[in-house]
C-alpha positions, 0 to 999 in steps of 0.5 A: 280476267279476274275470278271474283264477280261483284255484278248485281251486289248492293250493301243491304245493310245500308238504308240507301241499298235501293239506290242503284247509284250504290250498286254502280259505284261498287263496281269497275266498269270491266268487272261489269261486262266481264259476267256477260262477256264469259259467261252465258247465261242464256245457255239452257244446256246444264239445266237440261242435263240436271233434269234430264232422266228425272223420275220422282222425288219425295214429297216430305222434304225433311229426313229425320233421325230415330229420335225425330231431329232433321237432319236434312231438308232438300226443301229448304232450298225452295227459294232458289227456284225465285228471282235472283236478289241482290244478295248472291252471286249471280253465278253461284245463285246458277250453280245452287239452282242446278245443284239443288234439284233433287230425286231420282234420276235415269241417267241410262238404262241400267245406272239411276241416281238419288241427287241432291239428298245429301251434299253427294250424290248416291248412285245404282247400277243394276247388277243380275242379281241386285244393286252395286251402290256407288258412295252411299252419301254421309248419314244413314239417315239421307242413305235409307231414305235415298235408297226408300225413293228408289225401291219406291219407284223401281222396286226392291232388289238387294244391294250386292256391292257397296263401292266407296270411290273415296276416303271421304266421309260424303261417299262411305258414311251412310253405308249403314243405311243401306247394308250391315255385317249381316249382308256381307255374311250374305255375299254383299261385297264393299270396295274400296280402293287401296288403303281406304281404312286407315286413309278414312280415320288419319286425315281427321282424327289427329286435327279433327277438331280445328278442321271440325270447327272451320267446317261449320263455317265453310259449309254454313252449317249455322246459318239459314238456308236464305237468299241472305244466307247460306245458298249452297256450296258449289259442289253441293247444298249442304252436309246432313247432320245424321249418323255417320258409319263406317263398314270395313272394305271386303276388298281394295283396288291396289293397281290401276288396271284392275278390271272385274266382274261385280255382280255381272258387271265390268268395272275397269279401274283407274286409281288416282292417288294423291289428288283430290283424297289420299286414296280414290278411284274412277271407273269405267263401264264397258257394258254401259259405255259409262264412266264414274269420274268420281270426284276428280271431274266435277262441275265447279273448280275444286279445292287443291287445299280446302279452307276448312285445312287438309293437306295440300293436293297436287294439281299437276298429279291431278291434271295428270289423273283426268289426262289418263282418262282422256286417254284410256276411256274418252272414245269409248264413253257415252255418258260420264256421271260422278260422285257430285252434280249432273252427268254429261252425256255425248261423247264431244260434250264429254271430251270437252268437259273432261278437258277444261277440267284437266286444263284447268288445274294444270294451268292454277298449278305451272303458272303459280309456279311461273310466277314464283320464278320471277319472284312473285309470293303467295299472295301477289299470284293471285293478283296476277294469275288470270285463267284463260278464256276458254278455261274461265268461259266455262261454268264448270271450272268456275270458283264455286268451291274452291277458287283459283285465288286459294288454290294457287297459294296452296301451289305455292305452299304446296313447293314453298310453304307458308314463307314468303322469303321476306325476312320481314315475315320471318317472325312476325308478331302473334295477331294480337300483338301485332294488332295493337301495334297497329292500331297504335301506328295508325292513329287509334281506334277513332282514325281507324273507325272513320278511314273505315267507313268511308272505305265501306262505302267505296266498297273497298271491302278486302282491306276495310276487313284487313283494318277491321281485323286488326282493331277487334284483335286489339279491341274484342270489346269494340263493339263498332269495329265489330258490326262494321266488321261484320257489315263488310265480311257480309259484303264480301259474302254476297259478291263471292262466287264461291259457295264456301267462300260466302259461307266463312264471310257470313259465318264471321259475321254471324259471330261477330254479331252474336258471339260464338254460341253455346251449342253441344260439341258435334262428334268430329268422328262416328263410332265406326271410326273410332272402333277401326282406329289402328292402335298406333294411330290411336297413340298419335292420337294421345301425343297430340293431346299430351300437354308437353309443357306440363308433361316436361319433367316426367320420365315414364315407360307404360307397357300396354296390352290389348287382352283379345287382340294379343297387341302390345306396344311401349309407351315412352313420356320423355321431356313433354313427348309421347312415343310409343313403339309396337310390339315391345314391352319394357322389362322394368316399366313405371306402370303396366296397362292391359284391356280390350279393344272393346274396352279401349274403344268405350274409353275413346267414345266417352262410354267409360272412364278409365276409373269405371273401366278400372272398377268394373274389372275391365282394366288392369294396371300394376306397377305406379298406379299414380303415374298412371293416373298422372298420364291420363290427366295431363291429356288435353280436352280441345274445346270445339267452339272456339273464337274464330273472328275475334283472340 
């Protein structure tokens, strides 16, 4: 079976959308009774369970920030609760009706979740003295008000531990809403597991703003929260746009069979490396009979690479991880609750869930690998690799975030990389090259415009988008291959089951129609981040930006000094390359340069230029002043919005 449903999907741009005729010729006939064949829709279950324990929510919809922005709207997503239109996915409509209820919730005596106040869930385990607080979601901002709603109706406590599951920013950035330095003074611990800090900072901060910018399409940050729109993304709604921060961890869980008392508490650990973050653990509660899957186990199929582009994740280490919590926790769990969604409770539905999930991504990952073996590429897999019945039935291992199409070639690139074998694909030409090439080899903008159209309205939309691109890669200022570009990648957005699918398709076509906007650069890093950069990260940082070609003639050594912290490192400029080497000094540098960490972090923030910095006696530089200055000038600035859709 394949995974992408068309059922229900009209072309609205089309004046003749109220014909059901047109909905009927877009759709093979197997494709239409295969929604009513695997899924049933009629099951109530997961709506029970998404409600179950429900106690308040708030009435004003909207968080704000100090200076009055909105910063999250859980209201927005109101329509949801209305008739399914023709514009979405009936089964990724499902999954933001579900993922959009918000509140607080009881999920056992003693554990409470804040739900849909963020694209994560925040999650209170009462401890004897105070709260242990599981992944304060993204910004202070929805962290304070999820953490307001619950004092509301269960009182006020203190927070006596901050547990981060993961090194992603939707489960530590809002850690500033809840504590601060004072608290960890106080006793309020934060853990993490191992190798958390460094894990936090590396995965953006060398391809931050490529990553940034793909974002904003995949979590349709710029379009509106509208049945046309952006409706969700199946692991969530949607990420708040408030203030990050980052605390450091009092302690990390370095081996898997880490048992402690947390406030009372018994949390027996299970690490799990590697898979969907760098660093990550799960939990188990003996005293509650609870686990905290994190976000290894979730209600929808996840990414094992994600389109906004991370490094590929393992599937088999993956499956591996939710074998060993079969294993060591599945007899003994009542109730399983995570980092996303709703919580499962009894242990059969339990055991059930947890193993279509483990089946799930070992299947994507050894049958990509089955298939390459005969010889099938990257993109002929998918074509090919259809997930059993009793996999695909379910409506959480579905494609609502990630897709078993991405995510078998991220197998195949995971062993393979992007080369495919064929000499053909070897050295391609770049896209606009190659994209005149074949607007010249198949007849012109004209021929191509016209065979096109009619594909449009045959709802051969994969490969009028494939045509399409090419003609606006050699023609940006073709204004009808752009609107019928956009017309399709519309299309392709209203049939996709996945949530950030729809997204990246209707942001295409949002930009293609109005052009890229003129909006502020976003921060691809919070304040907190960049002061607990490493300092031989922080250099990585400065050799991604050097400009090699014009740096090529250069020959410079830089000494360089932290003043508080005692760090040294040599930096090395040697045919268009930055090295550095810690703790070295050169004896006969071209230039020596010596701050604070204060200071260096002001220069990181954009607070201070290195002339300020220099003039208000915070910096200090000997030696050849100018190849100084030269260095700092030949770093690149990278411009956040730039051109997705169109060279």
């Amino acid at each position: 079976m394949k995974n992408l449903l068309v059922i229900g999907v009209c072309v609205l741009s089309l004046s003749a959308c109220a014909s059901n005729s047109i909905e009927r010729s877009l759709l093979a006939p197997e494709k239409s009774s295969y929604i009513s064949q695997t899924l049933d829709f009629s099951n109530r279950d997961d709506y029970e369970q998404a409600e179950r324990g429900f106690i308040a929510t708030l009435e004003n919809t909207t968080v704000t920030s100090d200076n009055g922005q909105v910063v999250y709207d859980f209201g927005a997503y109101d329509f949801l609760q209305g008739e399914r239109p023709a514009s979405v996915n009936p089964s990724l409509w499902r999954q933001s009706q579900l993922a959009a209820k918000h509140g607080l919730y009881k999920v056992m005596d003693g554990i409470y979740q804040v739900r849909g106040f963020d694209l994560s869930n925040i999650t209170f385990i009462e401890g004897n003295t105070g709260w242990i607080v599981i992944d304060p979601l993204i910004t202070k901002e929805t962290a304070a008000t999820a953490l307001s709603l619950v004092e509301q109706e269960l009182g006020k406590r203190k927070i006596s531990a901050v547990l981060f599951t993961h090194s992603h920013l939707d489960h530590y950035g809002g850690v500033r809403g809840i504590i601060s330095e004072q608290d960890l003074s106080s006793g309020t611990e934060v853990i993490a597991p191992v190798g958390f800090t460094r894990e936090t900072i590396s995965e953006n901060i060398l391809a931050g703003n490529q990553m940034g910018r793909r974002a904003s399409y995949m979590f349709g940050s710029l379009l509106p929260k509208s049945p046309q729109g952006q409706v969700g993304v199946g692991l969530g709604q949607a990420i708040s746009s408030g203030t990050p921060g980052l605390i450091r961890p009092t302690r990390e869980i370095t081996e898997s069979t880490t048992s402690m008392i947390i406030d009372g508490i018994t949390f027996e650990f299970l690490l799990a490396l590697g898979a969907e973050a760098p660093t990550e653990f799960m939990f188990f509660l003996p005293e509650f009979k609870a686990f905290c899957q994190a976000e290894i186990i979730n209600r929808t199929l996840h990414n094992m690479y994600t389109p906004r582009g991370a490094k590929v994740r393992d599937g088999r280490r993956w499956s591996q991880y939710i074998d060993q919590v079969i294993t060591r926790f599945g007899s003994r769990t009542e109730v399983s609750f995570g980092s996303h969604h709703w919580p499962t409770w009894g242990n059969d539905k339990i055991i059930s869930f947890w193993t279509g999930q483990r089946d799930l991504y070992r299947y994507i990952h050894d049958q990509t690998l089955r298939l390459s073996n005969h010889g099938y590429t990257m993109h002929e897999i998918p074509e090919r690799l259809e997930l059993p019945d009793a996999i695909a039935g379910s409506f959480a291992n579905r494609d609502y975030y990630g897709t078993v199409s991405h995510n078998s070639k991220a197998q195949y690139q995971l062993y393979y990389g992007y080369f495919d074998g064929n000499p053909a694909n070897l050295d391609p030409l770049e896209p606009v090259a190659a994209a005149r090439k074949y607007v010249d080899y198949m007849g012109g903008s004209a021929a191509i415009l016209k065979k096109a159209r009619q594909d449009y309205v045959n709802g051969e939309y994969r490969f009028v988008a494939t045509a399409l691109n090419h003609l606006v890669f050699a023609q940006p200022e073709n204004s009808a291959a752009s609107n019928l570009l956009a017309d399709t990648y519309e299309q392709l957005g209203f049939r996709a089951e996945s949530g950030s699918w729809r997204n990246f398709y209707l942001s295409g076509a949002a930009e293609l129609r109005r052009g890229v906007l003129d909006l502020p650069t976003p921060r691809t890093s919070s304040a907190d981040m960049v002061r607990a950069i490493p300092l031989d990260l922080y250099f990585d940082t400065l050799a991604v930006r050097l400009n090699g070609p014009k740096a090529a003639t250069n020959d410079w050594r830089f000494n360089f000094k932290l003043t508080d912290t005692g760090e040294t490192a040599l930096l090395i400029v040697s045919n268009g390359t930055l090295h550095h080497r810690l703790n070295t000094q050169d004896n006969n540098p071209t230039a020596s340069l010596s701050m604070s960490r204060t200071a260096l972090d002001q220069l990181n923030l954009g607070s201070k230029t290195i002339a300020q910095l220099a003039q208000e006696n915070l910096l200090d530089v000997s030696g050849n002043v100018n190849a100084l200055q030269s260095f700092f000038g030949l770093l690149d600035d990278f411009d956040f919005w730039f051109e997705i859709v169109r060279p």
